[in-house]
Steps between C-alpha positions, in 0.01 A plus 500: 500500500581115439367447844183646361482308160511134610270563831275653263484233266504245826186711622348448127529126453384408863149723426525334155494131687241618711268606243634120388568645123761217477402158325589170665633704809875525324646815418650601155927479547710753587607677146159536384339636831822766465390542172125584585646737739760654339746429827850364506532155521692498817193746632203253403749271682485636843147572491410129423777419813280737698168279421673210541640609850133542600391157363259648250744315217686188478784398235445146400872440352418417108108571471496856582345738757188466678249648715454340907146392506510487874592896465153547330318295764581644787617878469622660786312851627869602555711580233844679589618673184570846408731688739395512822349242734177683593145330516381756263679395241592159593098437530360311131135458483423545093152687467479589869514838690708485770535806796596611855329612765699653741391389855720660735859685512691660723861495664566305770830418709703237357427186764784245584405252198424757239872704585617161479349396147584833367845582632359790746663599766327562876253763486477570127097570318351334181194514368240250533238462257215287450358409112239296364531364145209456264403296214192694361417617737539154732767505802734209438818636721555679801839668507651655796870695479818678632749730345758705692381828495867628392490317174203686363462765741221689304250186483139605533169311483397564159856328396358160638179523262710390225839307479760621742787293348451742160436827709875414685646437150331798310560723810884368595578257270561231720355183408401151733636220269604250781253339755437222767218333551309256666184331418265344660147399656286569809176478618319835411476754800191722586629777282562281206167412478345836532732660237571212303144377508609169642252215666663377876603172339713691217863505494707792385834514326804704667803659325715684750800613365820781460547713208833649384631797316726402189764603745417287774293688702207362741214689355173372622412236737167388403262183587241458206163291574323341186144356472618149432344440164713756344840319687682345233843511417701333257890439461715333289764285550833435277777288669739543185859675575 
């Protein structure tokens, strides 16, 4: 239930400093944001930690709390919160309809690299699945997947419409919390540019990456291409001990 309160009230200040309803980009202090929320001190607490962790806030030591300008400037399509990594949820585009169209899916035998990536052994099956992610109505990412067949043995098509990551924790309740990833650029290929509506001189963003169960588990090995106007990321980056 605590867990609940402060990412609640977390959830409501950062859609409060997006609709920028704070004056001179600082943030009223700790007690009296409490107070407006009727939380515990030590539960406002952790949810301004939690913004601060994602450099949307900054502490400047005597003068108070205040909003990142650069975090207004340049928001980042991808915004992990909530409980799962997923794309679905993870995906933030304020007054824009996003979907899936399901391209192809089927099972397949693990090959050597896939086994590899997600701790197969020889001969094992996953499925392999094919999405395309929309912005109304727009392509902007062309996702292609494997999961081990024995982790979610009753996967079928209609599943990938919508998010997988919330059908495996409504159906099992297992939950992908840990990933690695890697980011990068190429020059876009043939099929980029007919799905992603690309010209020959346009580049396209890559994210290829493993997702984990909370218990460790290799869930999904899965190489994500974006139309490069929609590739930006932020980070932040706090060297205090």
């Amino acid at each position: 239930m605590a867990d609940f309160v402060y990412r609640t009230v977390m959830h409501d200040i950062k859609q409060n400093i997006l609709d920028n309803k704070y004056e001179g980009m600082r943030l009223p202090d700790e007690r009296s944001l409490a107070e407006y929320y009727h939380v515990s001190r030590s539960s406002m607490k952790r949810a301004m930690e939690l913004l601060s962790q994602q450099g949307i806030v900054f502490k400047k030591r005597g003068s108070g709390t205040f909003i990142n300008p650069l975090y207004l400037k340049n928001q980042s399509l991808f915004r992990y919160e909530g409980s799962n990594l997923g794309l679905t949820d993870s995906l933030k585009v304020p007054g824009k309809k996003l979907g899936i169209k399901l391209l192809d899916f089927h099972v397949v035998e693990a090959t050597a690299e896939i086994a590899q990536d997600l701790f197969l052994n020889k001969n094992e099956f996953v499925y392999e699945f094919h999405r395309l992610r929309l912005i109304d109505q727009q392509p902007f990412l062309l996702e292609t997947g494997y999961v081990p067949i024995k982790i979610v043995p009753e996967l079928k098509a209609e599943h990938l419409k919508s998010s997988l990551f919330n059908y495996l924790e409504d159906t099992q309740n297992k939950v992908v919390t840990k990933a690695f990833l890697n980011i990068t650029v190429e020059p876009s290929s043939i099929e980029d540019q007919k799905l992603l509506k690309l010209q020959t001189t346009e580049p396209v963003g890559v994210m290829a990456g493993i997702f984990f169960l909370d218990d460790g588990t290799p869930f999904e090995f899965s190489t994500m291409r974006i139309h490069y106007r929609y590739m930006r990321f932020n980070t932040f980056v706090n060297l205090n001990q």
